[in-house]
N, C-alpha and C positions, 0 to 999 in steps of 0.2 A: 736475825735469820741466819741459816747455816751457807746462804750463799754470798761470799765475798762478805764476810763479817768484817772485815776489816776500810772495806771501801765505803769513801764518803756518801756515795750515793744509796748505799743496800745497808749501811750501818743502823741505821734512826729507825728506830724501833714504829712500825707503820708509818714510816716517811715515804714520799714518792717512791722511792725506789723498791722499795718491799711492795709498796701496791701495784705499781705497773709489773711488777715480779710475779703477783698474787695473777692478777686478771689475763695476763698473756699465758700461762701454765693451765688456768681452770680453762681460759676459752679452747684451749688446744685439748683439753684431756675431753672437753664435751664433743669436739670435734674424732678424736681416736680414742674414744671409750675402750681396746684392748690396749694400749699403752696407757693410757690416764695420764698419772701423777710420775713421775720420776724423778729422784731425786737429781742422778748424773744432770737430767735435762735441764734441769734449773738453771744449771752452769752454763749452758748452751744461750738459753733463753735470755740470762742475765747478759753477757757478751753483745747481743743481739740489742740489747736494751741501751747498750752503752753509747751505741753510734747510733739509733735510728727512734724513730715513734714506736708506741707501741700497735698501735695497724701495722706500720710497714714491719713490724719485728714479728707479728703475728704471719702476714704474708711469706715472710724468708723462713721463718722456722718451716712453716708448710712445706715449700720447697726442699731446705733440708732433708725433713721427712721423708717425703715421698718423693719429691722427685729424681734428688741425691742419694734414696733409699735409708737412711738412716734409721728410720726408724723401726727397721727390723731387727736391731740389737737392743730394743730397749723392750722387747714383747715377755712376756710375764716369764718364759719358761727360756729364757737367757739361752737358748743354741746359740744362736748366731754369736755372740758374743764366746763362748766356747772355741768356733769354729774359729773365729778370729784370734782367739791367742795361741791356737795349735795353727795357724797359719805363720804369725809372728815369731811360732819357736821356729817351724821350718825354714825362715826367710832367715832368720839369726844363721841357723843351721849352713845357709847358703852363703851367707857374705861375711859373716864372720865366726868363720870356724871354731876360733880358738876360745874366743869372751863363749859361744855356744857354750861348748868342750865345758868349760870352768864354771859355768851356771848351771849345767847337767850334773857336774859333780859334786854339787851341793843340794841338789835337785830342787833348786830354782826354777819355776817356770811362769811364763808371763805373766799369766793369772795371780801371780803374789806383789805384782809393780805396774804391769803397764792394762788393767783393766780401766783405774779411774782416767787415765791417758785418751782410752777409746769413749766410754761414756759421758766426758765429760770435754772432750778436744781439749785437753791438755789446760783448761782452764782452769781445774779445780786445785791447781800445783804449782802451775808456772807462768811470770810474770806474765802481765797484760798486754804489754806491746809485743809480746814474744808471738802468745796467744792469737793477737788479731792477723798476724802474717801468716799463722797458722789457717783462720777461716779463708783470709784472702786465697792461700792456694786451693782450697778445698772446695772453693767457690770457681776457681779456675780447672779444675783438673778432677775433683771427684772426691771420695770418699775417701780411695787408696794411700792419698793425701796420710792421712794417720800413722799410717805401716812404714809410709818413708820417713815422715819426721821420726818415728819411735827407734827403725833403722841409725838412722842418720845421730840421734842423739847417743846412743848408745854406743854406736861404729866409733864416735871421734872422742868419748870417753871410755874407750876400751883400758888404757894402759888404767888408771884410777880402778876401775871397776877389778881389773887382776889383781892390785897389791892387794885387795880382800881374800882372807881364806878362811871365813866362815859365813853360816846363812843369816845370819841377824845383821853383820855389819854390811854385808853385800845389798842386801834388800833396802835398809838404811839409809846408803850411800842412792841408791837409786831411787829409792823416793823422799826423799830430805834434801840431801847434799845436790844431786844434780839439777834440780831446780835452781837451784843459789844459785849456782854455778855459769848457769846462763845470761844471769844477769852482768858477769865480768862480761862473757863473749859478746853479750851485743852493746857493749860501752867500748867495746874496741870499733866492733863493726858498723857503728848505728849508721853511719853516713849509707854504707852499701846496703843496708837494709831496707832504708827507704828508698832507695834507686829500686830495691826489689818492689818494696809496696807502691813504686808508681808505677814498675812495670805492670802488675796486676791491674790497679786499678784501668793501667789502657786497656788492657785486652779486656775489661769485664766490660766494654763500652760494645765490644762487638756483641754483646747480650744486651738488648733493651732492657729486658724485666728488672734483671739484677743491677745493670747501671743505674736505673733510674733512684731505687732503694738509698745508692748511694752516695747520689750527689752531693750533697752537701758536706759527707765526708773530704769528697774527692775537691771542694773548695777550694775547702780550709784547708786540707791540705798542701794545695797549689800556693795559700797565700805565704802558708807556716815554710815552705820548704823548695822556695825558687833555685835557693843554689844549688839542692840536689837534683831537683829537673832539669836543670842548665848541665849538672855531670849528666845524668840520664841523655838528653840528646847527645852527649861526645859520644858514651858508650853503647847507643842503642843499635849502631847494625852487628855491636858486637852481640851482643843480649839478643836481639830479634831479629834474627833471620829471614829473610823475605819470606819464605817458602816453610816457614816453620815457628810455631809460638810458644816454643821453651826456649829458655834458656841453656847457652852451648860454650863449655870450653872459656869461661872467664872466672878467673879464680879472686871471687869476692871477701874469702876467708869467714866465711857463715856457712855452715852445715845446711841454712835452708837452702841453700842455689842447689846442693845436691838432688834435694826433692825432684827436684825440675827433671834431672837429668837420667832420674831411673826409670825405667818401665816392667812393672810386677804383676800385670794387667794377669798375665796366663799361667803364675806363679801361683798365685791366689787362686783360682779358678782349679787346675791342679790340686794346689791343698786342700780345698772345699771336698771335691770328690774323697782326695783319699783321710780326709777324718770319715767321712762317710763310709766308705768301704773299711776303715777299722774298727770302727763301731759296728756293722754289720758282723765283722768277722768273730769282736766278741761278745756278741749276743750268740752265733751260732755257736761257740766254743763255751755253751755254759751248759749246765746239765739239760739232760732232758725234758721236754716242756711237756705240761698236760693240754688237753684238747683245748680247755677254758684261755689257757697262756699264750695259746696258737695263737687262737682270736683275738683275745688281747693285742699279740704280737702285730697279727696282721693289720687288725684295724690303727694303732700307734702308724706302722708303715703308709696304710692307706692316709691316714692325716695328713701325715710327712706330705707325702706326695702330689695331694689338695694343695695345703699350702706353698709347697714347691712351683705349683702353675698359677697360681695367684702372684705371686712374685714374678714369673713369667710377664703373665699379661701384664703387671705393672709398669716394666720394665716394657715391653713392646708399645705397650699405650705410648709412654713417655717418649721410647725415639719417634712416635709417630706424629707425634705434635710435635719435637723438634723439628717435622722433616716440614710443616707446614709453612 
């Protein structure tokens, strides 16, 4: 199979892992017949398959989906996911200037590196253990989760990323090299890494559905990893603030703690709009439309705008069962 061919579990050709791969994809695509088949999801779904049953991997991806919203970037006619890497140039644009400046000047734009990043949470490229602290926050905090790791990776391989001045070795460097590369940083870091992933694991306990999923992860990991829970209580009123459940001000030397600590919530939100408003502006900036193109025009808009309150109400449904 083309997902995790190299891993023992999805390698064997119809071995367990290619069937529970097979049956958790088809029950979902019968379940969202306009998403279906995805490839990116695979990645997602395999991840999922790693740590739990295939029921309980079927139940979380669900949630992913819809509850987490994800699955609005995987719908046949790819906006969303558009939207999203003209968000991720903006946010470059904001934190870091200058790596911006120097990918514009090659006319690099996300879309040529950090697409299989968002379709696939970073599984399809970069190591596993990297990956699962990847879900773990995303499972804490949201979707947004993606935009800061992709920030965060790229912000603290900024100097690397300049010695490049051309588009082949830049792109290269970005989806080849910086993967590798990670694997040095969490062989420095791994002790604080897992202090990270017990910190999530506490707080996913204040969510019954999703603790539950996870129990048994959350064991084994207690059995595999006493010394680093034994640092986690030194460290934890530094990490967990009574009155607040990010991480604040401890410099663990991992780009993830960064995650923690930004809020892009109305950055994003902003961006949304104005890809919208420039899209708009050059539709109207294009020649004159006939009567027939009007319609056209209108009824694409009127779609838009269905779909746009469907998202809505999904979105209002969900904080409304949270609130229950």
């Amino acid at each position: 199979g083309r997902t995790f061919p190299t891993h023992p579990y999805f390698s064997a050709q119809l071995g367990a892992g290619q069937l529970s791969l097979y049956n958790l994809l088809k029950a979902y695509s019968l379940l969202d017949p306009e998403v279906g088949y995805c490839q990116g999801l695979s990645f997602v779904a395999g991840i999922l398959l790693l740590h739990m049953s295939e029921d309980d991997a079927f139940e979380m991806l669900k949630f992913l989906m819809y509850d987490m919203g994800l699955r609005k970037q995987y719908r046949p006619d790819m906006i969303i996911l558009q939207i999203q890497m003209y968000q991720l140039s903006r946010l470059l644009h904001d934190y870091h200037r200058d790596l911006y400046n120097h990918l514009e000047e090659y006319e690099i734009s996300p879309s040529l590196y950090a697409a299989p990043w968002f379709l696939t949470m970073f599984a399809s490229q970069f190591p596993l253990g990297f990956v699962a602290r990847v879900f773990d926050m995303i499972f804490l905090q949201g979707a947004e989760v993606t935009f800061k790791v992709s920030l965060s990776l790229l912000g603290r391989h900024k100097p690397l990323i300049l010695q490049h001045d051309n588009l082949e070795t830049i792109v290269d460097f970005i989806k080849t090299t910086l993967p590798n590369l990670g694997l040095v940083q969490m062989e420095k870091t791994i002790i604080q890494a897992k202090v990270v992933e017990y910190v999530v694991v506490s707080q996913l306990q204040q969510h019954p559905a999703r603790y539950n999923l996870f129990e048994p992860f959350q064991s084994g990991f207690r059995k595999q990893h006493s010394t680093e829970i034994a640092l986690f209580r030194v460290v934890n009123d530094l990490l967990m603030p009574a009155a607040d459940n990010r991480c604040h001000s401890v410099s663990l030397g991992t780009h993830l703690i960064l995650v923690f600590e930004m809020d892009i919530s109305r950055q994003l939100q902003a961006y949304e709009v104005e890809y919208h408003v420039l899209q708009d502006e050059l539709m109207d900036s294009s020649l004159p439309l006939s009567d027939n193109e009007k319609i056209e025009k209108l009824e694409k808009t009127s779609s838009s705008l269905y779909q746009q309150n469907i998202d809505l109400l999904e979105e209002l449904q969900v904080c409304k069962l949270c609130d229950l």
